[in-house]
Every structure is written in structure tokens, then in C-alpha cells.
Legacy VTK file of the C-alpha trace (Angstrom):
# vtk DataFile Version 3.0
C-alpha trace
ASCII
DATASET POLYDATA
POINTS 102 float
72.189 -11.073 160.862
73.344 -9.957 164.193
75.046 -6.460 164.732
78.541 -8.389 165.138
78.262 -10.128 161.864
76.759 -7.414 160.170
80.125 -5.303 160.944
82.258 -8.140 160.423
80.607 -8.695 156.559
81.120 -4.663 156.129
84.854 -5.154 157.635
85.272 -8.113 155.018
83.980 -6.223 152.135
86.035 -3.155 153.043
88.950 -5.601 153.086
88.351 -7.301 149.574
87.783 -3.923 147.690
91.335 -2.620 149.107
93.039 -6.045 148.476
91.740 -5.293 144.582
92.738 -1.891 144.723
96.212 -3.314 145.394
96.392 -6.267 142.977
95.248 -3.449 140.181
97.847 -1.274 141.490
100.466 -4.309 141.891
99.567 -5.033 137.912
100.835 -1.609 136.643
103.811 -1.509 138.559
104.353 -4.989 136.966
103.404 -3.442 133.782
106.292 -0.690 134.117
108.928 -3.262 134.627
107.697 -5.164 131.773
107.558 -2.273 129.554
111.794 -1.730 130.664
112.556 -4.784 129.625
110.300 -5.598 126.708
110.282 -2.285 124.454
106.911 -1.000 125.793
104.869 -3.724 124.580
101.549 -3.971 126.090
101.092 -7.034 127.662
98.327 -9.306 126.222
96.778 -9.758 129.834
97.648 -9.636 133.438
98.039 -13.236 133.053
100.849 -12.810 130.696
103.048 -10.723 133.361
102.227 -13.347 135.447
103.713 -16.046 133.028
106.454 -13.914 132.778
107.328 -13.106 135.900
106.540 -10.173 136.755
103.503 -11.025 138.988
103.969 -13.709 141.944
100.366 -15.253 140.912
97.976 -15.081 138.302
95.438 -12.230 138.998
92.158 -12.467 140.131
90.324 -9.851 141.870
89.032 -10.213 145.603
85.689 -11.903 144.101
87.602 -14.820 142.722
86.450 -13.081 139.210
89.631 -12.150 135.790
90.055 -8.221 135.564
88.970 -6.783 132.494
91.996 -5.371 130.652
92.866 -3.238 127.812
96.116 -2.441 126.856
96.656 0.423 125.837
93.961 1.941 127.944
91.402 4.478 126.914
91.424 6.046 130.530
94.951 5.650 130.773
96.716 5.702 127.579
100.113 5.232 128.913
99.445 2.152 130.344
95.877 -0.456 130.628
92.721 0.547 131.649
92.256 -2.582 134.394
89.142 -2.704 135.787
87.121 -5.424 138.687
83.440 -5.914 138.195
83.386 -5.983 142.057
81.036 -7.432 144.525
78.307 -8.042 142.034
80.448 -9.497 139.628
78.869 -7.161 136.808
80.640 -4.768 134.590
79.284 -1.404 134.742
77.793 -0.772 137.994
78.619 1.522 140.720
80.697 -0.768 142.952
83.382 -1.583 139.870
87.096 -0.859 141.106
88.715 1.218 137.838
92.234 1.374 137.737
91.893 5.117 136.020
90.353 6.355 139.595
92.832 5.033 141.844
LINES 1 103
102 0 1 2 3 4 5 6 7 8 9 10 11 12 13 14 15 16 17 18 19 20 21 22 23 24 25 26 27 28 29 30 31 32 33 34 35 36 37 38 39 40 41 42 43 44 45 46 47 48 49 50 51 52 53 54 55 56 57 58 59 60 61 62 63 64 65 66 67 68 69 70 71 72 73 74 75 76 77 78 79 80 81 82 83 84 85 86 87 88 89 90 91 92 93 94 95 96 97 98 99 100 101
């Protein structure tokens, strides 16, 4: 890879990870309007905001990959803990995007 596509695949990646920060981000605010209206009910899955209308599309992060999702959260127990495997498409490793350290 040349020194022009190398930056451009760094640029790209750089891109993706802050278009997932702001989906995860986009999915608690939509959590907060669901909880006015609904009683503070934890929504079964991003999906399910989505179905109700509180998202514009159903979520998937930058890697075409579903969130993981629990509702109440351990991290964040006043809302989900909403988490993207990232790049490698494997929970647990060091390039996962956690909603708890946004």
C-alpha cells in the first residue's frame, strides 16, 4: 500500500470509529426520550427504539456488525451499557467502542 492509501485507510478508520461513537451516543439520547414517554422501561434493544421511533434507522455500528446491549447497564446503571466489537468484529479486545467511556 502506497503512502496515500495508507493515510486514506487510517482517515477511513478514524471516520468509522467516530461515526460509532455517535450512533452509541445517538442511542441513549433515544433512550432518554423513550424512557419520558414509556415509564423508564428499558428498551429490549436498540432495534426496538428504532421500531418505535425514536431512531431514524435500525442500528448497526460502522462495521456493518448489531451493538451489544444491556439494559440496564452494569457500567451505566441509569441507562444500557452499549458496546461495538469494532474493527475486528470481536468482543473484548482493545479496539471495542464502550458506551461507559464516551
Amino acid at each position: 500500500m502506497d503512502i496515500v492509501g495508507a493515510y486514506a485507510y487510517g482517515r477511513l478508520e478514524k471516520a468509522k470509529i467516530e461515526d460509532t461513537k455517535v450512533l452509541i451516543r445517538n442511542i441513549q439520547k433515544a433512550m432518554v426520550r423513550s424512557c419520558t414517554s414509556n415509564i423508564c422501561a428499558c428498551p429490549k434493544s436498540p432495534t426496538e427504539l428504532f421500531r418505535q421511533g425514536y431512531l431514524t434507522k435500525d442500528p448497526f455500528d460502522a462495521w456493518g456488525q448489531r451493538l451489544i446491549y444491556k439494559c440496564p447497564g452494569e457500567h451505566s446503571v441509569e441507562s444500557a451499557d452499549i458496546v461495538s466489537k469494532g474493527k475486528d468484529k470481536r468482543e473484548g479486545t482493545g479496539d471495542d467502542i464502550k458506551s461507559w467511556e464516551l
